[in-house]
N, C-alpha and C positions, 0 to 999 in steps of 0.2 A: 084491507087497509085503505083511507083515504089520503091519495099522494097526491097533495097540494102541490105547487111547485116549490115552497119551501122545502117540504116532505122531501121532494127527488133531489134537489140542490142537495140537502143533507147526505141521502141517500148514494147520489152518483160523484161525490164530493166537487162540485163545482157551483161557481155564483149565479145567484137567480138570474142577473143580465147575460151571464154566458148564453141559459135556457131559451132566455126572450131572445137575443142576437142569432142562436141555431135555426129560432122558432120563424122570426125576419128572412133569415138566409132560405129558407125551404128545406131543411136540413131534419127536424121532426117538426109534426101537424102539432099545435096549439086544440088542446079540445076544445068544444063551446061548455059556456060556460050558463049554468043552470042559472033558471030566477031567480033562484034563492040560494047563496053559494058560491064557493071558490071551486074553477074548475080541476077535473080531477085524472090523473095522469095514467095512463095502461100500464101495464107490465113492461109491451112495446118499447114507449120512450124510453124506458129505463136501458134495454137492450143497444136502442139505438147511441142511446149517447155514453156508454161502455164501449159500444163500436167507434164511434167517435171519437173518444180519448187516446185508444188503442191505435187507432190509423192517425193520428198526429204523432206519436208518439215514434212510428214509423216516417213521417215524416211528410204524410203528404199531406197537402194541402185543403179546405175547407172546401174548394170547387171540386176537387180530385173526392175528396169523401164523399163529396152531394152525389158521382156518377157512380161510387161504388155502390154508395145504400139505394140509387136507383135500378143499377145494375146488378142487384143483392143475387142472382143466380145464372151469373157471369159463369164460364168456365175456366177449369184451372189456367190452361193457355192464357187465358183473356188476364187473368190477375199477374199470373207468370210476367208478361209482358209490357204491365204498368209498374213491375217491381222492381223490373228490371230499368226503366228509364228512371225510375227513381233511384236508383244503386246508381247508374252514369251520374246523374246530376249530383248525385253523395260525393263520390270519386273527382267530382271537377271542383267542387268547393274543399272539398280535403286539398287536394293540388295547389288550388288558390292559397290555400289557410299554410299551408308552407312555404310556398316561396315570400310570401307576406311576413311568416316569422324572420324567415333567412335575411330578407329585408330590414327588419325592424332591429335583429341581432346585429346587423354590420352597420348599421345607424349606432346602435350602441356602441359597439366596437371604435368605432370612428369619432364617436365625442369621447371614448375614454381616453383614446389614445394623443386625442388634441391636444396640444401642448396652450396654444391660445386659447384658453376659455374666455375670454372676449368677442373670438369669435368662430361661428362654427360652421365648416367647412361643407355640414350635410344641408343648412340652409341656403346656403350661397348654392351649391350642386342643383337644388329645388327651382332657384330661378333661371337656370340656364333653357 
């Protein structure tokens, strides 16, 4: 089969700019491209950027995947260890993302309870 990068766009369900921006970042090689012809995509790419969706998906990042697909036979320890700083930084934005609700609820709480809706006591607190 010849896999245009429309072809794999379809294929690995993402947009051809995703492809070209991977292709920019060093993330998968861009074949050359024949005289005569649209160039034509390995099996590979296809693998790689299944790898790619999957490790976002987990959470890390674009630079974080460039070292894994370079480091593709990394040992468990070595990935253990990246998964784990990636689990800390999950755990401190959870953290965040709650006290920020508990935040946002007592902002609620405090204009429902405002007797002067003219005016409100959580903006006036903002410019102290």
């Amino acid at each position: 089969m010849k896999r245009t990068i429309s072809v794999l766009a379809k294929e690995v369900d993402v947009g051809i700019e995703t492809i070209r921006f991977y292709e920019q970042k060093g993330l998968i090689t861009q074949p050359l491209k024949p005289a005569s012809g649209y160039r034509i995509y390995p099996q590979d790419t296809v693998k790689k950027l299944f790898f790619i969706k999957r490790a976002k998906v987990l959470g890390f990042t674009l630079e974080e995947i460039k070292k894994l697909i370079e480091l593709n036979s990394m040992q468990c320890d070595e990935m253990a260890a990246l998964a784990n700083n990636k689990l800390l930084l999950v755990k401190d934005k959870i953290a965040f993302l709650l006290k920020l609700e508990d935040s946002l609820e007592q902002v609620i709480s405090t204009c429902d309870s405002n007797a002067n809706k003219q005016s409100c006591p959580t903006i006036k607190s903002l410019y102290i």
